[in-house]
C-alpha positions, 0 to 999 in steps of 0.5 A, a space after each residue: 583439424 587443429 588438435 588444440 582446437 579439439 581439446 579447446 574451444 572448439 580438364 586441366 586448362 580451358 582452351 579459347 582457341 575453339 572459341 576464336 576459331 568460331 568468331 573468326 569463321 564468323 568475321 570471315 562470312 562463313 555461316 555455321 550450320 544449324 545447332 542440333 540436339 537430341 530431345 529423344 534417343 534410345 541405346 542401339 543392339 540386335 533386336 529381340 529375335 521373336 519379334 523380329 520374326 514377326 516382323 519377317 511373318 510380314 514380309 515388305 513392312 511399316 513400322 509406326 513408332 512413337 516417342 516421347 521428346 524431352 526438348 523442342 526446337 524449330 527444326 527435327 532430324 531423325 538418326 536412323 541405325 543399322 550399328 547391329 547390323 551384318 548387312 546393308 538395311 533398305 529403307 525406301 520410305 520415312 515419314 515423320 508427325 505429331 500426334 498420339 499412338 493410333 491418330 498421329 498427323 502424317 501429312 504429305 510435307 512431313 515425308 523424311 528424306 536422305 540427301 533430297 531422296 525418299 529412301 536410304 540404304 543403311 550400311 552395316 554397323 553405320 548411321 544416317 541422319 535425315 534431311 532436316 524437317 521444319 517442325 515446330 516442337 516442344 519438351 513433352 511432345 509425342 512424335 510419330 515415325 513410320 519406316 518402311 521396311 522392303 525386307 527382312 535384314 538378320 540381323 535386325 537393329 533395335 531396342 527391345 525395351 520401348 514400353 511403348 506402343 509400336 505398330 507394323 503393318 503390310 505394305 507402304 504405309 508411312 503417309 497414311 493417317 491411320 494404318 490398315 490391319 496394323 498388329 502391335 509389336 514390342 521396341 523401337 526398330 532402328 530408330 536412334 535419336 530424334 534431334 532438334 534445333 531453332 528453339 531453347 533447347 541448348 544441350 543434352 544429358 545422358 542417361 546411361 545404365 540397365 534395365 533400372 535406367 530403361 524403365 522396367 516396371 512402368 506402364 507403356 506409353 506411360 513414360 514414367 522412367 526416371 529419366 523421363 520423370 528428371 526430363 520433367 523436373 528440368 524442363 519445369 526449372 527456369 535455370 534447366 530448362 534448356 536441357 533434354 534428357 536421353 534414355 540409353 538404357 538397355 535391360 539386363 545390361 553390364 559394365 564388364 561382358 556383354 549380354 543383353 546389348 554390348 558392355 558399358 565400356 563398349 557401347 559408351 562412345 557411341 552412346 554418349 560420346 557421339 551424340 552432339 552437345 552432351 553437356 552430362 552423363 549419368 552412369 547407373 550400371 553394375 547391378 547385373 555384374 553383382 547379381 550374375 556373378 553369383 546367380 548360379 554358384 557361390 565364387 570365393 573371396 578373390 573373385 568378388 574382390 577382382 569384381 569390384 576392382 574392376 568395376 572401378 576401373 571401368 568406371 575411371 576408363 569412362 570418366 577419363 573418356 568422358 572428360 576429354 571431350 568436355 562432358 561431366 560424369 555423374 555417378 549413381 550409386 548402385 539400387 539393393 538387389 537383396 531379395 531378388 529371386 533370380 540374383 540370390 544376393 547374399 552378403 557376399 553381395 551386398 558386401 560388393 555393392 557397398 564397396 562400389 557404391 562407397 568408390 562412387 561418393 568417394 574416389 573423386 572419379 565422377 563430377 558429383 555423385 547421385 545417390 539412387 541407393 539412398 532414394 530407394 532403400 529400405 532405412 530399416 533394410 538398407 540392402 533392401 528396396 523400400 517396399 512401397 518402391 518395389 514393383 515385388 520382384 526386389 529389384 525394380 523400382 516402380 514408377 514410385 520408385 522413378 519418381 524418387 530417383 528422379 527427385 534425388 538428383 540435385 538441379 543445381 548440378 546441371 543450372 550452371 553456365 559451362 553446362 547450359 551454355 552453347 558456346 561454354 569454352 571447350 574443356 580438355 581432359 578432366 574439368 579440374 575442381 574448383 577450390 572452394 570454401 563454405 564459411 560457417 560460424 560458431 557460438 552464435 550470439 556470442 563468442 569469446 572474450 568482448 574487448 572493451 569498448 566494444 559489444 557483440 551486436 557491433 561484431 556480429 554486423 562488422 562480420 555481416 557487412 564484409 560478407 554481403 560486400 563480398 556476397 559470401 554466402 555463410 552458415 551460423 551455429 546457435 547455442 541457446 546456453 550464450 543468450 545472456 547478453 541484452 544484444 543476443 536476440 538483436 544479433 540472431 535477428 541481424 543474421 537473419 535479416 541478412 538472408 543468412 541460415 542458422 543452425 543447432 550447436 546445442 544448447 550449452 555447448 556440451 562435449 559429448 565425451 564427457 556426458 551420455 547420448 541421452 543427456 547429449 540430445 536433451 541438450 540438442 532438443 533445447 535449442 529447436 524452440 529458439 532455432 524454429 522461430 529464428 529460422 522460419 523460412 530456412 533450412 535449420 536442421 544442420 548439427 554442428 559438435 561442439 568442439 567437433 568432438 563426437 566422442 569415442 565411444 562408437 555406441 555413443 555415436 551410433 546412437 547421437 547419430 541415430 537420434 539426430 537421423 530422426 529428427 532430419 538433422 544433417 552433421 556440418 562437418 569441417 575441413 578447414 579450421 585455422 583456430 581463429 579463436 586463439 587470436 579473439 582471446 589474444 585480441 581482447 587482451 591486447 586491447 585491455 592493454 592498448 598494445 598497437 604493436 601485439 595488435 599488428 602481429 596479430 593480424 600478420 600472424 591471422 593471415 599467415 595461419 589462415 593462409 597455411 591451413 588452407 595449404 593444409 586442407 588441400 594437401 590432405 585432399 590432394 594426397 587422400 581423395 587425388 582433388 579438392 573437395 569443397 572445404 568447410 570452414 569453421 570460424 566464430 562470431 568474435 571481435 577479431 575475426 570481425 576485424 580481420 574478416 574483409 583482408 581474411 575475404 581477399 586472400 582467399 580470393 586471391 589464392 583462387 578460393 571461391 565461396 559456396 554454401 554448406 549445403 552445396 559443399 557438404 553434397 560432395 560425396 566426401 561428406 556422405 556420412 555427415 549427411 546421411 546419417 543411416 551411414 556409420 559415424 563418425 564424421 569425415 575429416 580429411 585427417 583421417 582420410 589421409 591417416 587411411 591412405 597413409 599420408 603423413 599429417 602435417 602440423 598446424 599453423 601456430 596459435 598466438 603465444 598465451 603469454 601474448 599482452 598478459 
């Protein structure tokens, strides 16, 4: 960022070859098969054995199994697994049906079957799909299915963690409607995934992760995970409504070594992957490598940090595995475990997950980032869970808990075109970001010197007018202590009526360098009466620094922080500043004196310097953070920023910029201590990332000479 200002005023590329393949299969007469899409599906490992052994108790076996689908469709196919399995598995009859538990509709039609017949037999380690069904479905529907199981294969394929009722009964009993003598039994036994097609069910989400993921803690048949809850959340979204959700988590899972069910890295294909149109995957795994690292004995310094080092890795291994195949990765960052009797977590731990969790809204590795930990921690212990979220053992959340899980992941993540999409162009290796700004705008109502002949409600509607031309969405600041000018109220309201957000810049523009922290939000509390009547209807708890100065003192800091954090303020924090204030000063002096000629320059010059600190900003990224983040730029309500403002829209698109809001931008986990005050300050910069990795800065682009029309 300019020191002057400071001290002042302060996938690679989108392949259409398989786009034209498919419309020349199209020309051609050839017909496309169906479009098939999970709305259920579970993570597939052995079976839990004491079950198993119910089920051998048995002998020749049904097995009546219920689940819960998060999309629907025309058309239904069951993928039916044996991937745990040492031998071929028999299945010699299927049947599918609507309904609840105990009373589900199973109805001569409704019998599975494979390839024209009514049995199967399941390779080892393999998968088989069912002939397709006609089944009309809808998101939040229950569907039974029933196997038949002539024998006891060892080992059995399954999963453990249904929270569902699942009944086993002697015999052949998949087309009955009730079953006779059946016995409740724990999990889903082979049953992988339910996929539909015909409807408005266009793609799918993973969601992939540990028992936190799989549900612990919720009330069976309740289907309250936080997948289901999310499930909920999009299907009740216009502009989601087109996506199912898949649970595949699997309890007490890891990233690293396999225990309960195969590690991340070697189930990911399988479970991700190779499920047709997975638009997005949302990995929360490494709680059990955390807490089982030191469950029963204390490791030295050297272990802990080769834990997290390869944490880290694995997490780039899937993202990079993710990515060539067209699916986003979203990372979740890792829920507290302190408390936890089994884990002990200690500091030492909490030390890990910190570290893993900053990788995870930093490192640039994942698509965005859901911030799980945030949702559910303790503000007061953060290493903590919320007690009202803590089912008691300190490690699960309840169904509470979920719920706010869910609610912390962003819709606008998953409502866009390349997601939702059926035919979205293929993406090959990692999607690369888009370059984009948010504008914001200091000093409202006034800023800078006024050139003569002119007045700042004049200004204020010329910057208006070139943003709505190029539907640029923007964020003003507000400072109270710059109303006394008669224009002022006309010009906050022009802003408002524009549909544009406004913002607290405090009241008089204070530095917090050369006053207290007390004094410093007396002056922030001075703006909120003006800023909740102009902002009715917005979201007006963004804080802007004046001078982006946020002191250097770090007690200072930590207590304007804290302060801010109670009223529900967020920091707006910059990225991308070229000190367009220099060139309204200059500017109004150069029309005193009618200089056409300085007047010219200036404009060459506003260009040029816009133009290389945007070069600036995405070096800095690049260098510090390996991508673009979405930049923020600051900028003011003056006279020749309202000039230059239309040409200054254009060459930002021209250098392949496109625009966004500060809300949108400021979600990138760069941004995580600017809008997550419970974080340590100060504020991010790209100059300090870059000075952290030992990047060299580079200079600013030059203001306008000071001597230029005096």
């Amino acid at each position: 960022m300019r020191a002057a200002w400071r001290d002042r005023e302060r996938r690679t590329t989108m392949v259409t070859g398989g786009t034209l393949l498919l419309a020349g299969i199209a020309a051609a007469g050839w017909a496309q098969g169906p479009h098939w899409v999970p709305a259920w599906g579970s993570a597939q490992m052995v079976a839990a054995q004491a079950e198993a052994d119910k089920l051998a108790a048995l002998g020749p076996v049904t097995v009546r199994q219920i689940v819960h689908l998060s999309g629907g469709g025309t058309m239904v196919r069951v993928r039916l697994s044996n991937s745990a399995g040492t031998a071929p598995l028999r299945i010699d009859a299927a049947a599918l049906g609507k309904g609840a538990p105990a009373s589900a509709i199973v109805t001569a039609n409704a019998r599975l079957t494979f390839s024209g017949a009514p049995a199967v037999t399941i390779p080892a380690g393999a998968d088989v799909y069912s002939d397709p069904l006609p089944l009309a479905t809808k998101a939040g529907d229950d569907l039974t299915i029933s196997l038949f199981f002539p024998d006891a294969p060892a080992p059995r394929t399954g999963h453990p963690g249904a929270r569902a009722t699942t009944f086993a009964a002697r015999g052949n009993q998949t087309a009955a409607t009730t079953l006779t003598d059946p016995q409740t039994i724990g999990g889903w036994w082979s049953l992988a995934d339910v996929e539909v097609s015909g409807g408005g069910t266009t793609g799918t989400i993973v969601a992939i992760g540990d028992s936190i993921t799989d549900g612990r803690g919720v009330r069976d048949d309740a289907n309250t995970r936080w997948p289901d809850e999310f499930a909920r959340r999009l299907s009740a979204n216009r502009a989601t409504a087109g996506l199912s959700v898949v649970n595949a988590g699997i309890g007490g899972n890891r990233v690293l070594l396999d225990g309960a069910g195969p590690n991340l890295l070697a189930r990911f294909d399988r479970d991700v992957i190779d499920r047709p149109n997975v638009r997005a995957a949302i990995v929360l795994e490494g709680v059990n490598d955390l807490g089982t690292l030191t469950r029963d004995r204390p490791v030295d310094a050297a272990t802990h940090r080769a834990m997290v080092t390869a944490i880290t890795a694995a997490y780039r291994q899937i993202a990079a595995r993710a990515h060539a195949h067209g699916i986003r990765l979203i990372g979740g960052t890792i829920t507290p475990l302190v408390g936890n009797a089994n884990y002990h977590a200690g500091p030492e731990t909490e030390a890990d997950r910190q570290a893993i969790n900053r990788f995870i809204r930093t490192s640039g590795t994942f698509d965005a980032v859901v911030d799980f930990d945030a949702a559910v921690r303790d503000p007061a212990h953060p290493d903590r869970l919320l007690p009202a979220y803590d089912t008691g053992d300190h490690l699960h959340p309840n169904e509470a808990g979920y719920r706010a899980m869910a609610q912390a992941i962003p819709l606008s993540l998953f409502a866009e075109r390349r997601i939702l999409g059926a035919a979205a162009p293929i993406t090959v290796g990692p999607r690369p970001p888009s370059r984009q700004i948010a504008l914001t705008f200091d000093d409202l109502p006034a800023h800078g010197p006024l050139p003569i002949g002119d007045n700042r409600l004049r200004i204020a509607q010329r910057i208006i007018a070139a943003l709505k031309a190029e539907r640029a969405p923007a964020f003003g600041f507000y400072n109270g202590g710059f109303a006394s000018d008669a224009t002022a109220p006309q010009v906050v309201a022009a802003w408002r009526r524009a549909g544009l957000p406004i913002g607290n810049h405090s009241w008089s523009h204070g530095n917090l360098a050369t006053t207290t922290a007390p004094a410093f939000l007396a002056d922030v509390a001075r703006n909120e009466p003006a800023l909740a009547a102009a902002g009715k209807g917005s979201d007006w708890r963004w804080f802007r620094y004046p001078f982006l100065s946020e002191g250097k003192d770090m007690a200072q800091v930590g207590a304007v922080r804290a302060g801010l954090r109670a009223k529900g303020y967020r920091i707006a924090a910059v990225t991308m500043s070229f000190g367009d204030y220099g060139w309204n000063d200059a500017y109004a002096r150069c029309v005193a004196k009618n200089d056409a000629a300085a007047i010219t320059s200036l404009e060459t010059s506003f260009l040029a310097a816009a133009r290389a600190q945007a070069l600036r900003s995405r070096a800095l990224s690049q260098a510090a953070l390996g991508r673009d983040i979405p930049y923020v730029l600051l900028m003011h309500l003056g006279a020749f920023d309202a000039r230059m403002m239309p040409r200054l829209l254009a060459q930002y698109r021209e250098m392949g910029f496109t625009l966004t809001t500060l809300q949108r931008a400021e979600a990138d986990p760069f941004y995580a201590a600017a809008t997550d005050l419970a974080l340590p300050g100060p504020s991010p910069t790209l100059e300090a990332a870059a000075a952290a990795k030992g990047v060299p800065i580079p200079a600013d682009a030059p203001l306008p000479p000071a001597t230029l029309c005096t």
